[in-house]
C-alpha positions as CSV (number, residue, x, y, z in Angstrom):
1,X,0.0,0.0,0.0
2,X,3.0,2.4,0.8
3,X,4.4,1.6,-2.6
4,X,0.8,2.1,-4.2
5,X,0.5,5.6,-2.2
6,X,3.7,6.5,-3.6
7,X,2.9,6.0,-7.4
8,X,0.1,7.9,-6.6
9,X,0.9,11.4,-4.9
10,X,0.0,14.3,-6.5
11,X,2.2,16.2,-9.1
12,X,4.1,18.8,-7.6
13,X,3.9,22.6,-8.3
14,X,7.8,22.7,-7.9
15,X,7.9,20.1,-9.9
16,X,5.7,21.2,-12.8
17,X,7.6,24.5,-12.4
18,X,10.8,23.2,-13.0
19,X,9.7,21.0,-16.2
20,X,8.2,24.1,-17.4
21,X,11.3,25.8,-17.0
22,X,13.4,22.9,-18.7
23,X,11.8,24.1,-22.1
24,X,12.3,27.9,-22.0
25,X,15.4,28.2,-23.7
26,X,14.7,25.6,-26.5
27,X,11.8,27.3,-26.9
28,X,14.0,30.7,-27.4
29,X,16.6,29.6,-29.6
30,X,14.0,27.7,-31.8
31,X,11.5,30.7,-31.9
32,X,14.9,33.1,-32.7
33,X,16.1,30.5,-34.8
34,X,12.7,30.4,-37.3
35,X,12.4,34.0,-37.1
36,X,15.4,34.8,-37.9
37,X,17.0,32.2,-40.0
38,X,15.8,33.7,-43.2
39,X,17.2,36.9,-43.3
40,X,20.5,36.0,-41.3
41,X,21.8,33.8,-44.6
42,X,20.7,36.8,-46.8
43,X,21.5,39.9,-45.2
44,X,24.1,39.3,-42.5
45,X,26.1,36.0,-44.3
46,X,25.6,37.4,-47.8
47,X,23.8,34.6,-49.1
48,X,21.9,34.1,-52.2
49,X,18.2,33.2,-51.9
50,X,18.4,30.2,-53.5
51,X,21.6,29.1,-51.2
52,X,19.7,30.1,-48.4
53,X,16.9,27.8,-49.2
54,X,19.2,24.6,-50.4
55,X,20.6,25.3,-46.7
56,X,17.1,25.6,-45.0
57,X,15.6,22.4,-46.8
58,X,19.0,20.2,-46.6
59,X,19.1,20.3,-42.7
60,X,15.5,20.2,-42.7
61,X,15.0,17.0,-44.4
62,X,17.2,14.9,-42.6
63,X,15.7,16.0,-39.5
64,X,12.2,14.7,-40.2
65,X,13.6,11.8,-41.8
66,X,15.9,11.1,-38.2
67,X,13.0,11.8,-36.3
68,X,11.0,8.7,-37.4
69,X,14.2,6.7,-36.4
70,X,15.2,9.2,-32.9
71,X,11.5,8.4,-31.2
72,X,11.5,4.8,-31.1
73,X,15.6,4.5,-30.2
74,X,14.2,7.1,-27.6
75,X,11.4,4.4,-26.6
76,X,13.7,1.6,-26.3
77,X,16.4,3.4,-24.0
78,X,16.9,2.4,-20.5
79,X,19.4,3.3,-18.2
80,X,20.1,4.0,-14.6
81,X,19.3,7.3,-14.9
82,X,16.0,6.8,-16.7
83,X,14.6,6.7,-20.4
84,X,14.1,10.2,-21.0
85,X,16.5,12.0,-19.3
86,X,19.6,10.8,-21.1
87,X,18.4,12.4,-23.7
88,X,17.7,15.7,-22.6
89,X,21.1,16.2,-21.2
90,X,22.9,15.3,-24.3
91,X,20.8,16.8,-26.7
92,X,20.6,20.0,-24.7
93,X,24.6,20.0,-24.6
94,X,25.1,19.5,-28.2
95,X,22.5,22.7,-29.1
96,X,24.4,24.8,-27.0
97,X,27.5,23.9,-29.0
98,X,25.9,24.3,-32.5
99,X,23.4,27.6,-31.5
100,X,27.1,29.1,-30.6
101,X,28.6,28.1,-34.0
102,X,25.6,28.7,-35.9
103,X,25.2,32.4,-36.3
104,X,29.4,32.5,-36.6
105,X,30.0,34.0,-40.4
106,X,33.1,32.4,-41.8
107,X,35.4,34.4,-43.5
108,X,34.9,32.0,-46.6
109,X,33.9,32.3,-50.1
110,X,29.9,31.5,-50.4
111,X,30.8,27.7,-51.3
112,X,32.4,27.8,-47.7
113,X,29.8,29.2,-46.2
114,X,26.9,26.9,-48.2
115,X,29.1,24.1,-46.6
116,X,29.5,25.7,-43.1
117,X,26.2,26.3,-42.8
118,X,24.8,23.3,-44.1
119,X,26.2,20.8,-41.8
120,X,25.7,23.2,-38.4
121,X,22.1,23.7,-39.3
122,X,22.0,19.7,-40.2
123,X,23.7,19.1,-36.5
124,X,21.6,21.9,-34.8
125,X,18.1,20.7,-36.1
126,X,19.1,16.9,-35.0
127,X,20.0,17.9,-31.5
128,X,16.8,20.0,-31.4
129,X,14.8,17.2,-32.5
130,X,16.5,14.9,-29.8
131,X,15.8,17.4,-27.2
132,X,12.2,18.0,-28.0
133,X,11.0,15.0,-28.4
134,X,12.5,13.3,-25.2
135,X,11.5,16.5,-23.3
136,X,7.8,16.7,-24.9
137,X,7.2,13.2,-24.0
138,X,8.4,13.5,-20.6
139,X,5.9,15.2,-19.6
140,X,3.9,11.5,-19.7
141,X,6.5,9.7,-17.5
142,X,5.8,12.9,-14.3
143,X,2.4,11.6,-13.8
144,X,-0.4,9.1,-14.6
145,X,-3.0,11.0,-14.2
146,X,-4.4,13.0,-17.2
147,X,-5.3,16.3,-15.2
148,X,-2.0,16.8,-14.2
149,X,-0.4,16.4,-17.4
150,X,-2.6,19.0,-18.7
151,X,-1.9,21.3,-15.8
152,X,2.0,20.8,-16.3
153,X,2.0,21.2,-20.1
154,X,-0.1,24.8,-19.1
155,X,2.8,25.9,-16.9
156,X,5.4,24.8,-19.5
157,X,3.3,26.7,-22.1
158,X,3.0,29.8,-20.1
159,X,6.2,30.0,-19.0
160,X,7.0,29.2,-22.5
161,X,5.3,32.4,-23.8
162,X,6.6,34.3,-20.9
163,X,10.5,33.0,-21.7
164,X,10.1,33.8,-25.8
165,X,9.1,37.3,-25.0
166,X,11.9,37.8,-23.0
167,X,14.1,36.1,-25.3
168,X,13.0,38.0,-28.4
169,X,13.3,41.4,-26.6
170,X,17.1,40.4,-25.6
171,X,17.4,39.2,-29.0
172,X,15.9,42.2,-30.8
173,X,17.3,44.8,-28.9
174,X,20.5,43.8,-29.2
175,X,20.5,43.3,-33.0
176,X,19.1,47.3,-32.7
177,X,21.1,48.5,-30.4
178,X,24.2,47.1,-33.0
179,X,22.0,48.2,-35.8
180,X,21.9,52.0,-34.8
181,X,25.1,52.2,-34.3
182,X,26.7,55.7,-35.6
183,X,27.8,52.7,-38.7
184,X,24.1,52.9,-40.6
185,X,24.5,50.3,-43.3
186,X,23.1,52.3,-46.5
187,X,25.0,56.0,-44.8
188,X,27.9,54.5,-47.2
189,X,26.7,54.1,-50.8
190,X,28.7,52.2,-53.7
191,X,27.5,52.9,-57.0
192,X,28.1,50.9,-60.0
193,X,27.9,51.4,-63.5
194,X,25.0,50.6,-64.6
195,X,22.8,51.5,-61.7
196,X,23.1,54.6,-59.5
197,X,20.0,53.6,-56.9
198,X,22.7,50.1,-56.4
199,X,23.8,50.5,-52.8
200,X,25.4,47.7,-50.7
201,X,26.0,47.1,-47.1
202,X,29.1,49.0,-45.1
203,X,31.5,46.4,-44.5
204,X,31.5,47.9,-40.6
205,X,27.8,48.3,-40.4
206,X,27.8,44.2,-41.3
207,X,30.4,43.3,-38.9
208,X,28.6,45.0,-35.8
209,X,24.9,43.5,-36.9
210,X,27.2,40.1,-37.3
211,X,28.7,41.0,-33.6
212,X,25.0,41.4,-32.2
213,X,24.5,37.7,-33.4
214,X,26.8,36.6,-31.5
215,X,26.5,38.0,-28.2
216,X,23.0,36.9,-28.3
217,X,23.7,33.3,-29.0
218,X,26.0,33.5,-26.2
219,X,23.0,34.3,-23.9
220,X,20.8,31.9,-25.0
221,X,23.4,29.3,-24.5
222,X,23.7,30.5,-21.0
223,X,20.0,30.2,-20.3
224,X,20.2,26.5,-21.9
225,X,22.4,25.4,-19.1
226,X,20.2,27.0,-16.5
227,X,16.8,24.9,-18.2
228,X,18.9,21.6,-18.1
229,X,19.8,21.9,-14.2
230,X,16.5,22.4,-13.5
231,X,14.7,19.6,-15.3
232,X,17.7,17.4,-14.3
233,X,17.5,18.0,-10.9
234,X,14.0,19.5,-10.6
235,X,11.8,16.5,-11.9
236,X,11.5,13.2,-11.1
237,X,10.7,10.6,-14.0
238,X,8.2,7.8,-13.0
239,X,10.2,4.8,-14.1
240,X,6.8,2.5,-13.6
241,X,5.4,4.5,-16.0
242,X,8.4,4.8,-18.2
243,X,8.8,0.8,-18.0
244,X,5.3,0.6,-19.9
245,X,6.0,2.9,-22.5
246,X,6.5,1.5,-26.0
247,X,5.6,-1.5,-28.3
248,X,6.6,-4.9,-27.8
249,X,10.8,-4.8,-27.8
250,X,10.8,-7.1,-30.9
251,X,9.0,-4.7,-33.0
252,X,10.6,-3.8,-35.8
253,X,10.7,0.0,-36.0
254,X,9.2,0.5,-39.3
255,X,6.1,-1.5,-38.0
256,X,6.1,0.9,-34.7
257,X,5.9,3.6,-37.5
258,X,2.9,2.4,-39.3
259,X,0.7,2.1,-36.0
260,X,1.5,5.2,-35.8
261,X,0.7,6.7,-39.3
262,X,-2.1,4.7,-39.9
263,X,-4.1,5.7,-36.5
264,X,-7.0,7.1,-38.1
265,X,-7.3,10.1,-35.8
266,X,-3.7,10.4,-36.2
267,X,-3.8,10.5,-39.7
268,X,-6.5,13.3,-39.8
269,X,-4.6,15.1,-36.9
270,X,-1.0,15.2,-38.8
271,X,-2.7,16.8,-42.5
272,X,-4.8,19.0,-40.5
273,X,-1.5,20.8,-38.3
274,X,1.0,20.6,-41.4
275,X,-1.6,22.9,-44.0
276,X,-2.3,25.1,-40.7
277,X,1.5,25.2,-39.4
278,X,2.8,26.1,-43.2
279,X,1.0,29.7,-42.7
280,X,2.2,29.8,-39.3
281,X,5.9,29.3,-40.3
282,X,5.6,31.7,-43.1
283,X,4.4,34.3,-41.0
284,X,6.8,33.5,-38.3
285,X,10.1,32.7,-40.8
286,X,9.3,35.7,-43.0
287,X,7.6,38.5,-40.9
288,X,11.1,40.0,-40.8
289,X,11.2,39.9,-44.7
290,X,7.9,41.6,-44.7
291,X,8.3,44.1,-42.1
292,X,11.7,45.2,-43.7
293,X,10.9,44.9,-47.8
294,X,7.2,44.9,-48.1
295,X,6.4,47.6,-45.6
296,X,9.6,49.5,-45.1
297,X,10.0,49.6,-41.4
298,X,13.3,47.8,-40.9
299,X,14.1,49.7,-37.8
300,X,10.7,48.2,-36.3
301,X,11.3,44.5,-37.6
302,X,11.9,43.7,-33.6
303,X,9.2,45.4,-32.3
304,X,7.1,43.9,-34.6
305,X,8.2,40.2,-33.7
306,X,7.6,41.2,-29.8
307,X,4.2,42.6,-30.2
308,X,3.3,39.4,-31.6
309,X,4.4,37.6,-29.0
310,X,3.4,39.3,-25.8
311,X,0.2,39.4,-27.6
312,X,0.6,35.5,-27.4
313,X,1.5,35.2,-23.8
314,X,-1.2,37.9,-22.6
315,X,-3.9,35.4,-24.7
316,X,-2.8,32.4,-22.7
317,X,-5.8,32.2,-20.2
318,X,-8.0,32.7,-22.6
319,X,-7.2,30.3,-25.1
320,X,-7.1,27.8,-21.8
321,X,-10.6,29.7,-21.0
322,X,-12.1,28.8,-24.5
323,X,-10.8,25.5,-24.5
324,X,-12.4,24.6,-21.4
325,X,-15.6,25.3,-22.5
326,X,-15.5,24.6,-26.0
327,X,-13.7,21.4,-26.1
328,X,-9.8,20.9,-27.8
329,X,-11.4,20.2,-31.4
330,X,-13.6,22.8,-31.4
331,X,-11.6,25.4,-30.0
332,X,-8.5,24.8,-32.5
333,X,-11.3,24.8,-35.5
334,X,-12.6,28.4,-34.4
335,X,-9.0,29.8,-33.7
336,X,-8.0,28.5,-37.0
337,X,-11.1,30.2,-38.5
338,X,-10.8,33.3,-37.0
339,X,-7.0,33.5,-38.5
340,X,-7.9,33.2,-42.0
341,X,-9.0,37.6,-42.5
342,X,-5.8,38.0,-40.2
343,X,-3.5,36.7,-43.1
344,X,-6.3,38.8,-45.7
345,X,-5.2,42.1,-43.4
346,X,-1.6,41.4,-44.7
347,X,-2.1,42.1,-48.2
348,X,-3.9,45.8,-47.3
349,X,-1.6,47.0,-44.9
350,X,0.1,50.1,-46.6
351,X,3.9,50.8,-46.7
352,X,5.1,52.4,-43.8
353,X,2.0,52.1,-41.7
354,X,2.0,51.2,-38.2
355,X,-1.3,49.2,-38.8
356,X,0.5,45.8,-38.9
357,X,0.9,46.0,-34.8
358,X,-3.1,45.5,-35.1
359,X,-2.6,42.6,-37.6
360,X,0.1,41.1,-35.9
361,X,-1.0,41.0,-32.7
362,X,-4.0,39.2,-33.6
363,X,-2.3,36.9,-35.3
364,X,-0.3,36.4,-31.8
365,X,-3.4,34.9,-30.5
366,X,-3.7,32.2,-33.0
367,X,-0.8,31.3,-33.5
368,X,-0.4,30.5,-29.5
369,X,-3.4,28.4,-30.7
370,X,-1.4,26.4,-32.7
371,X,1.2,25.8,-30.5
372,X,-0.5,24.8,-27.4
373,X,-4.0,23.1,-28.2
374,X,-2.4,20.4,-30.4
375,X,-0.6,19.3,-28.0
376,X,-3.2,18.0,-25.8
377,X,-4.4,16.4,-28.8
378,X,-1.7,14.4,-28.8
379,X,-2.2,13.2,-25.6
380,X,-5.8,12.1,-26.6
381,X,-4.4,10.3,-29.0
382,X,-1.8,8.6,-27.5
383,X,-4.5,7.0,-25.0
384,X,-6.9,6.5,-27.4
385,X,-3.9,4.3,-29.4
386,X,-2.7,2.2,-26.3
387,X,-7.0,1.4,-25.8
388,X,-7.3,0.2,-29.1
389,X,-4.2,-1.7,-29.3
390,X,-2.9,-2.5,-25.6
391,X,0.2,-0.6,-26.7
392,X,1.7,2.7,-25.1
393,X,3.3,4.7,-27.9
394,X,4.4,7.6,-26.4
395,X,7.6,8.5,-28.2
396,X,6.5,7.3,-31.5
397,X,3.5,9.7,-31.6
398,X,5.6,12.8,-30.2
399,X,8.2,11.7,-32.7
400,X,5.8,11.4,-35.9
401,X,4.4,15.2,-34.9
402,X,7.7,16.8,-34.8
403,X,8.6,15.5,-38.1
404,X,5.1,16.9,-39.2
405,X,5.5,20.1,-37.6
406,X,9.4,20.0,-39.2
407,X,8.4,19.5,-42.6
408,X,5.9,22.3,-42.6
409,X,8.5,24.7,-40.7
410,X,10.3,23.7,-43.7
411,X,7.7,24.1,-46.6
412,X,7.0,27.5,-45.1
413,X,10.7,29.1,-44.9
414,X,11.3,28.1,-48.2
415,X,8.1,30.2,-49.5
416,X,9.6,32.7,-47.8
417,X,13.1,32.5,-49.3
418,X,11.9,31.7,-52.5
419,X,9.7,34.7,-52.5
420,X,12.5,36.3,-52.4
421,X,14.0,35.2,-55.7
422,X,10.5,35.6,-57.5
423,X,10.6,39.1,-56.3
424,X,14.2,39.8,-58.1
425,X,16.1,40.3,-55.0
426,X,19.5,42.1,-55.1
427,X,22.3,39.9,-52.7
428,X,24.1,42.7,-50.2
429,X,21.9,45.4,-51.6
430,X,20.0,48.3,-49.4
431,X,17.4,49.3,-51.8
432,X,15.2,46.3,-53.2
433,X,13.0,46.1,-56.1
434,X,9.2,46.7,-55.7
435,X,8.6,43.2,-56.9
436,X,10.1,41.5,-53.3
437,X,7.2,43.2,-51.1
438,X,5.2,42.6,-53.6
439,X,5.9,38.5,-53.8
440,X,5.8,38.6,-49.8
441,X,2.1,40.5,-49.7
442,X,0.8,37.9,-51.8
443,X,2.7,35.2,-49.7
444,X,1.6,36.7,-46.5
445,X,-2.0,36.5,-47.4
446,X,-3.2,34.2,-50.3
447,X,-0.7,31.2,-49.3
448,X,-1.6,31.6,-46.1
449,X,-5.4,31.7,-46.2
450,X,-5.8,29.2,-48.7
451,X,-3.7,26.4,-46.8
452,X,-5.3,27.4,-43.3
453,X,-8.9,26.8,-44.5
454,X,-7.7,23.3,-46.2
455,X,-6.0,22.4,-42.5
456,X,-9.7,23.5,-40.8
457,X,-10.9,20.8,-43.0
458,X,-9.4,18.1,-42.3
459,X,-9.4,19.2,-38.8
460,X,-13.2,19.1,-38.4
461,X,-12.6,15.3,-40.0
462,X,-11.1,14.5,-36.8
463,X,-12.6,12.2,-34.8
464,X,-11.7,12.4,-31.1
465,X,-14.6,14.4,-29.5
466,X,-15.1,15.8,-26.4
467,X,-17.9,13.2,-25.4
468,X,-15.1,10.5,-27.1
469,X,-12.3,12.1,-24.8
470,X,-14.5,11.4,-21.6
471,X,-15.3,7.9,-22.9
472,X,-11.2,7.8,-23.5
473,X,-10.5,9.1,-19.8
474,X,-13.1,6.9,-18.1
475,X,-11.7,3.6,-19.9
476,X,-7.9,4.8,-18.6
477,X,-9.0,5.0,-15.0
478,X,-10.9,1.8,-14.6
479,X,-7.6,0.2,-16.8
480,X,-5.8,2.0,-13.8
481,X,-8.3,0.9,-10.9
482,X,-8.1,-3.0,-12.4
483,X,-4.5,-3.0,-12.4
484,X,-3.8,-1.3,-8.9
485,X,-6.5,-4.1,-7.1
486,X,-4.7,-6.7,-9.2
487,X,-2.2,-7.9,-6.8
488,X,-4.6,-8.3,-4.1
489,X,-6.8,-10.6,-6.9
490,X,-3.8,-13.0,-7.2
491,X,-3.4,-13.3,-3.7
492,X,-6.8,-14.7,-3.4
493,X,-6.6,-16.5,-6.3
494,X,-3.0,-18.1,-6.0
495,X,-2.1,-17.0,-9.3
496,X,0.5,-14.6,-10.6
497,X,-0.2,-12.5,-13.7
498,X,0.7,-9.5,-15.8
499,X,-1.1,-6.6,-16.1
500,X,-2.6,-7.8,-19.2
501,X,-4.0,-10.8,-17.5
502,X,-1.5,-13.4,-19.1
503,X,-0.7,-16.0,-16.2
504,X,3.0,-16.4,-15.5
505,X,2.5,-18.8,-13.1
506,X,-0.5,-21.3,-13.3
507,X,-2.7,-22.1,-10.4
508,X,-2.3,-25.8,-11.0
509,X,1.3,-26.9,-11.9
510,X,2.8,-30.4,-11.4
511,X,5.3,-30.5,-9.0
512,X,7.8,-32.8,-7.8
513,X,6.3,-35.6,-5.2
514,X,8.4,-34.1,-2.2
515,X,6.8,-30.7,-2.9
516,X,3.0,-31.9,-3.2
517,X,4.0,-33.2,0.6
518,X,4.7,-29.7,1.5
519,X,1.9,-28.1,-0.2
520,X,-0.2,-30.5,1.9
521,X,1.3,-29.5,4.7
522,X,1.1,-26.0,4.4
523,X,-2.8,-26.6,3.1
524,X,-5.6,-25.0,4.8
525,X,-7.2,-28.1,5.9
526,X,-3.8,-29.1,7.9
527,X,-4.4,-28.5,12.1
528,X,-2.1,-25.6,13.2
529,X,-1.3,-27.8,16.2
530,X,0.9,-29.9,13.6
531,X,3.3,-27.2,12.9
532,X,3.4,-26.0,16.8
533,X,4.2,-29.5,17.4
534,X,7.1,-29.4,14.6
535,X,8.6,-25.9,15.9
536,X,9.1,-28.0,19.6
537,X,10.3,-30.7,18.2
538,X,13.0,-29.0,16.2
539,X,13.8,-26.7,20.1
């Protein structure tokens, strides 16, 4: 019973705190990584468009394809330290090596730098992808019970927020404070021959905006270390839980894979969050782009990307508000909705106009949406999964979503960049063509509202309900109640089984002749006063 009391205590605040914590500075670095990834290759390491976008999809593409294979070695870890947290500490370790490396320019010709940055951004999106998924699915090991899962991912999503603002205005303001420098990067003008309007970049202007790169990485790498202590020695993984986490150990893990994909609310679940997360990246990945070329407001590109998300961490109750009421289906269908005539507003806001705070702040709101309500949908169904087929697949599922939500990262950064290159744009030029804001208005808005209302689609074709998700919830308890009285049942039945009700020992075995004496006399229908008499013969 002490043991059973034990399993069952109540999920720490400190503890949900400091798994909360664990994720803010991935969630920095990742968030500064999207946003900025774009127009770092172009403008700060003079890279064409098209270089930039080979360098985007190459490290993007062996990520999702090394995700399929990084959840189920993840599922099939054990050590003495646990399943999960192995893999958070060396993950975490290698993307504070690689964030440090990554925003480094080389003083290389662009072949050097297509190489430089190809394998950093190939190592950086690996170890993110080994740190997310162990520390997404962690979350499942802290606590059986469904409520407190929910209550944790809430503080880890909060704090979340909370840590991105922060991160974005340390970020931002330090790229600005390099960026006003007394060296203004279009003050010094080089005109060539056939163009007079052809200015390029100061070669000092680009070395202080590369400087501001750097010092920021080195902060984020510093915050990295603080997240790691605290999940490594501020949570506690449930290794019962852990222990029943994954397919049968002989399962090949292709045929993990297919569970997985085939899962019919999966399947609806995973083409409904890659068309809506494609807008999402493109706003995210190329609101720089459109701030700076479409709008003209370069020097408000950071307060841009921080309205939008404090709009995000201010709309965090309510989203959890609507959710409550609405149900997790519903409320990421109306959320979705609602951001279709926010991508529209793109395409009217005129140049140099303060309007897109409005736009983007709305879009905050939804795109918090996005990043929060599908993960309880995961949870849903990972448990409706392990009713259907008696197997917990934790990992797997995690795994399969963050190649999903890679590959659309992916599709949408390379809109972005390519947009670029429709638009005719100049490599280490100041002034750009009309045609670039032009191919990111239309981007911005039509892309986006078009692929949005296809992902709200499919979305509605999902199939876990709120009236399934109590039906889900209520079979996972009595599964729990069954297997916590099941010990006492074997004591009364003088059987041994599983938790799945396979016997490992039989009730009626046959034993050797000398043991069916003992049995006999250690039967219930022996006299007691037999065994007193044995203890004084043997005094």
């Amino acid at each position: 019973m002490a043991d059973l009391a034990k399993t069952t205590k109540p999920l720490s605040v400190v503890a949900k705190l400091c798994y909360a914590f664990g994720g803010v500075g991935g969630e920095i670095l990742w968030v500064v990584f999207g946003a900025y990834t774009s127009i770092f290759l172009v403008d700060v390491a003079q890279m064409p468009p098209l270089f930039a976008a080979s360098i985007i999809f190459g490290s993007r593409v062996v990520d999702i394809l090394c995700n399929v294979f990084l959840g189920p070695l993840i599922d099939r870890t054990n050590t003495r330290w646990g399943k999960i947290k192995p893999w958070i500490v060396i993950s975490t370790l290698f993307l504070i090596v690689t964030n440090a490396l990554v925003w480094y320019v080389p003083d290389v010709g662009t072949g050097g730098k297509l190489a430089w940055y190809i394998i950093l951004y190939i190592l950086l999106v690996l170890a993110f992808s080994g740190f997310s998924i162990s520390y997404r699915t962690f979350v499942m090991f802290l606590s059986e019970d469904s409520s407190e899962r929910d209550s944790a991912m809430q503080y880890r999503a909060l704090l979340a927020i909370v840590g991105v603002v922060g991160g974005i205005v340390m970020h931002g303001q330090t790229l600005a404070s390099f960026r006003r420098s007394e060296h203004d990067s279009c003050d010094n003008m080089t005109y060539s021959g056939n163009s007079s309007t052809n200015s390029s970049v100061d070669g000092v202007s680009l070395q202080m905006t590369r400087t501001g790169y750097i010092i920021s990485s080195a902060a984020v790498c510093g915050l990295l270390l603080l997240c790691l202590s605290a999940v490594v020695f501020g949570t506690t993984e449930r290794k019962d839980i852990s222990a029943t986490s994954g397919g049968k150990r002989d399962q090949n893990m292709f045929k993990t894979a297919k569970i997985v994909l085939t899962f019919r609310p999966n399947v609806y679940f995973l083409l409904a969050y890659f068309f809506i997360q494609i807008p999402v990246s493109i706003g995210h990945g190329g609101i720089a782009l459109y701030v700076q070329y479409s709008l003209d407001l370069e020097d408000q590109i950071e307060n841009v990307i921080l309205a939008m998300m404090v709009a995000s961490a201010a709309a965090m109750p309510v989203i959890a508000w609507v959710v409550s009421k609405l149900g997790r289906k519903t409320s990421y269908i109306c959320f979705q909705l609602a951001a279709i005539p926010i991508y529209i507003g793109f395409q009217f806001v005129p140049k140099g106009s303060l309007a897109v705070f409005a736009v983007v702040i709305a879009l905050g709101v939804t795109v918090l949406a996005q990043n929060f309500i599908p993960w309880l949908m995961v949870s849903d169904i990972t448990e409706d999964c392990c009713l259907q087929t008696g197997e917990r697949l934790d990992t797997p599922f995690v795994a399969i979503f963050l190649s999903t939500k890679s590959l659309a990262i992916t599709v949408g950064l390379i809109m972005a960049t390519i947009g670029l290159e429709i638009g005719g744009y100049k490599v280490g030029s100041c002034t750009q063509p009309d045609t670039v804001g032009s191919a990111l208005r239309i981007l911005a808005s039509t892309f986006t509202s078009v692929l949005t209302f296809i992902g709200v689609v499919f979305a509605w074709r999902y199939p876990i309900t709120e009236d399934r998700r109590k039906e889900i919830t209520e079979a996972i308890n009595k599964r729990k109640l069954s297997r916590n009285s099941q010990p006492d049942e074997t004591q009364r039945n003088g059987s041994l089984s599983n938790v799945n009700g396979k016997v490992l020992l039989p009730e009626e075995t046959s034993r050797p002749e000398g043991l069916q004496e003992e049995d006999k006399l250690l039967s219930s229908e022996l006299d007691l006063s037999v065994l007193l008499d044995c203890k004084e013969s043997v005094v």
